[in-house]
MMTF fields as JSON, N, C-alpha, C and O atoms, coordinates in Angstrom:
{
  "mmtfVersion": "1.0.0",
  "mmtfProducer": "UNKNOWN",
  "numBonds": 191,
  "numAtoms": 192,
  "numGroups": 48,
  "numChains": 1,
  "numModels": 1,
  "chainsPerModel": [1],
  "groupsPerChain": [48],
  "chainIdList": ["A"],
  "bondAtomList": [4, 2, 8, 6, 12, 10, 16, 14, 20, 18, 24, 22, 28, 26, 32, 30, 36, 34, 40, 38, 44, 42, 48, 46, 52, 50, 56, 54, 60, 58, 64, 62, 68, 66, 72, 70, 76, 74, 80, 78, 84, 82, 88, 86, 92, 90, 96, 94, 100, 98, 104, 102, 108, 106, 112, 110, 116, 114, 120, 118, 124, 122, 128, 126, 132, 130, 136, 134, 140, 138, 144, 142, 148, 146, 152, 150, 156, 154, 160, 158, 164, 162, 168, 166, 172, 170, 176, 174, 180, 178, 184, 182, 188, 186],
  "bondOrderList": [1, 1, 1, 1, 1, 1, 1, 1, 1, 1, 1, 1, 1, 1, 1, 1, 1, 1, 1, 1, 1, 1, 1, 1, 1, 1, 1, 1, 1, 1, 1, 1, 1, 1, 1, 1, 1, 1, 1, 1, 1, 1, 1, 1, 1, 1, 1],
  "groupList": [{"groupName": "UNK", "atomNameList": ["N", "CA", "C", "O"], "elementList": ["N", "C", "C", "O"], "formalChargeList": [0, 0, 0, 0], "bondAtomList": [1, 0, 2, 1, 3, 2], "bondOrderList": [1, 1, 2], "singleLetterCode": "X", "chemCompType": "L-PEPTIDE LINKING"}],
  "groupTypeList": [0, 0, 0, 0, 0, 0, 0, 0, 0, 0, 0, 0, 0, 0, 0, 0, 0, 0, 0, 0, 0, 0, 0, 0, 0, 0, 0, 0, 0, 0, 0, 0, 0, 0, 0, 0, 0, 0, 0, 0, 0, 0, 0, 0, 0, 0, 0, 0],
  "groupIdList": [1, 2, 3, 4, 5, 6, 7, 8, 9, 10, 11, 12, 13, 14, 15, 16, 17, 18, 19, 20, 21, 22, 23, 24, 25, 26, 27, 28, 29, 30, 31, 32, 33, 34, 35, 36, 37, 38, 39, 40, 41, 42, 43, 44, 45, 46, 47, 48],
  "secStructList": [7, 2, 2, 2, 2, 6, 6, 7, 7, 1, 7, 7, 7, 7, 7, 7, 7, 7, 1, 1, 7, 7, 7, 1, 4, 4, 4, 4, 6, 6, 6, 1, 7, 7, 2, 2, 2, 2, 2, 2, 2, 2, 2, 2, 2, 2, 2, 7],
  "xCoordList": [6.125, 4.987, 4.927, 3.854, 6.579, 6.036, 5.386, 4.314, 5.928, 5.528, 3.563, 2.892, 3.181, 1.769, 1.605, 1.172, 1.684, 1.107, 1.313, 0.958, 1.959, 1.981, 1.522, 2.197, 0.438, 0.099, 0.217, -0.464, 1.843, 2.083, 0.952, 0.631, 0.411, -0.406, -0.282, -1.094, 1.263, 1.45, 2.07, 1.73, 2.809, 2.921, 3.78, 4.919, 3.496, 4.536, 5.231, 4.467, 6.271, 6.265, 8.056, 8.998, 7.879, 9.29, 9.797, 9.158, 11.551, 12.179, 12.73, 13.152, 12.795, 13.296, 14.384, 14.404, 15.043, 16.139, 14.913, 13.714, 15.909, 14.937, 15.02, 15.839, 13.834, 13.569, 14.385, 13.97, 15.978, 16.842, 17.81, 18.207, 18.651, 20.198, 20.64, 19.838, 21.797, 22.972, 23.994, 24.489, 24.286, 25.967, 26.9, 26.735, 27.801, 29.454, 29.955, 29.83, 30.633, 31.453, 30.479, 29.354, 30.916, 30.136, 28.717, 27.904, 28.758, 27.003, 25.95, 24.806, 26.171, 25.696, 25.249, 24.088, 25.524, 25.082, 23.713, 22.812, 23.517, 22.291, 20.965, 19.844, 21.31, 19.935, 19.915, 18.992, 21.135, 20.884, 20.821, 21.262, 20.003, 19.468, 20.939, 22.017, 20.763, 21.607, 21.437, 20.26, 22.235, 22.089, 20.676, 19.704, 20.715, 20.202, 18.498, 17.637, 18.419, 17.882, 16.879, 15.744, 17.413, 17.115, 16.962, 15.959, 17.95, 17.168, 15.945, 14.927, 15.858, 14.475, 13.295, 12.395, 13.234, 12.223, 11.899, 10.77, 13.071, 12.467, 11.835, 11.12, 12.047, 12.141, 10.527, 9.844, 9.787, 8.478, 7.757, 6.548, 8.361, 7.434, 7.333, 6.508, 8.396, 8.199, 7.018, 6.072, 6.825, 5.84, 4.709, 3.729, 4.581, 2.817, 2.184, 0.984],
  "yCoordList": [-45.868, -46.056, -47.506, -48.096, -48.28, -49.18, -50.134, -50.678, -50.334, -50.986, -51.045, -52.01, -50.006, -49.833, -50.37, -51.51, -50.223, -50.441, -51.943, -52.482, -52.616, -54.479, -54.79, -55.697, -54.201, -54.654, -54.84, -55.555, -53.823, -53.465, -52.717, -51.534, -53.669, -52.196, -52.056, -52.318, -51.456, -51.734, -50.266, -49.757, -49.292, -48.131, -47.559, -48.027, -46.591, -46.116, -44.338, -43.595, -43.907, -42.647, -42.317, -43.089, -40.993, -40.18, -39.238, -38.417, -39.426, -38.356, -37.772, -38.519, -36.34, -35.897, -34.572, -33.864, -34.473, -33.149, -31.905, -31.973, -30.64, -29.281, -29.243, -29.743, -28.394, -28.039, -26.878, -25.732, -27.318, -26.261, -26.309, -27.471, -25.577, -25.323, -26.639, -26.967, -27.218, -28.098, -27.12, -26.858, -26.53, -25.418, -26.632, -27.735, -25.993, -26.906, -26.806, -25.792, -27.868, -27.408, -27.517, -27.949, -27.099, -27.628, -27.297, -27.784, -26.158, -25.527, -26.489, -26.039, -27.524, -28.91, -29.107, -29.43, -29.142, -30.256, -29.522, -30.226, -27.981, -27.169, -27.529, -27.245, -28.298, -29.039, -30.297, -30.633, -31.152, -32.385, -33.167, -33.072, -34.098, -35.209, -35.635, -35.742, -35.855, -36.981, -37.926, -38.259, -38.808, -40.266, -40.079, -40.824, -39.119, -39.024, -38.526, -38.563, -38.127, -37.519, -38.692, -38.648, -40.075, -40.94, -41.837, -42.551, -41.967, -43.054, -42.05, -42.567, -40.855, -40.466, -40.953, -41.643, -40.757, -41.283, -42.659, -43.147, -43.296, -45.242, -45.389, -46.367, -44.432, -44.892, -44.57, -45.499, -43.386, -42.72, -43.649, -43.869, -44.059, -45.191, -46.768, -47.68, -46.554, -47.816, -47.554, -48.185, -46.734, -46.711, -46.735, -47.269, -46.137, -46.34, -47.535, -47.646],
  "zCoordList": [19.916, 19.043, 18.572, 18.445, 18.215, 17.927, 19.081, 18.814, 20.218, 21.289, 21.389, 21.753, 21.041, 21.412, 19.743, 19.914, 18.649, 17.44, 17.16, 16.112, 18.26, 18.061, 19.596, 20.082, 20.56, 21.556, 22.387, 23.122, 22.757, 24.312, 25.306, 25.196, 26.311, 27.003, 28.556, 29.443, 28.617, 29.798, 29.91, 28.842, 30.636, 30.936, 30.087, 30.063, 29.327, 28.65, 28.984, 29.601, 28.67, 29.245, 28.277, 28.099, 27.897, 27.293, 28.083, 28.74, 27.981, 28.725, 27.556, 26.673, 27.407, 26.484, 26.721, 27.728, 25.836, 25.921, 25.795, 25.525, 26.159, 25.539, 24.534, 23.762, 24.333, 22.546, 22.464, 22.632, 22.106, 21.469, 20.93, 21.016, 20.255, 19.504, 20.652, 21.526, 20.537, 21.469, 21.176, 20.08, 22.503, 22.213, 22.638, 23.159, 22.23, 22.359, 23.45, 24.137, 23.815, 25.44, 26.284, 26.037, 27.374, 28.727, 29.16, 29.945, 28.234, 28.224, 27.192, 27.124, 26.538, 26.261, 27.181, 26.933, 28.814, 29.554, 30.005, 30.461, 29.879, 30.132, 29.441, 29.862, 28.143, 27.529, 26.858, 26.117, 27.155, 26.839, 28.055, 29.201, 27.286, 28.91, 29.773, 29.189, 31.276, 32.03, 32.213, 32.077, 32.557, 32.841, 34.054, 33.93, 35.078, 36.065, 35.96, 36.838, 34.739, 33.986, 33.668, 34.142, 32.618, 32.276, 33.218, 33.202, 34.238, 36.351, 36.263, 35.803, 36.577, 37.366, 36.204, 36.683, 35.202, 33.859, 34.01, 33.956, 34.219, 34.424, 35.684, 35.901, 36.613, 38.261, 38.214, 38.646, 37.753, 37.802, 36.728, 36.811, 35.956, 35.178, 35.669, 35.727, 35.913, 37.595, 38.058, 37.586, 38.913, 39.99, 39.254, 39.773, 37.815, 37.459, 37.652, 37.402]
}
């Protein structure tokens, strides 16, 4: 938001976790973002 509210106008785009509880232990990794997660998000805002 701030980027656009001082005159960025160049592609913008969010990767986000699910909308839920974070469980403990390894079932965390079922709804919080990955690194891989966060490459594919820059890589598709690349291309716009």
């Amino acid at each position: 938001a701030d980027l656009v509210e001082h005159g960025f106008r160049g592609p913008i785009g969010s990767v986000r976790s699910a909308d839920s509880y974070v469980p403990l232990g390894p079932a965390a990794g079922t709804v919080l973002l990955s690194e891989g997660d966060i490459r594919d998000g820059a890589l598709e805002l690349a291309k716009a």
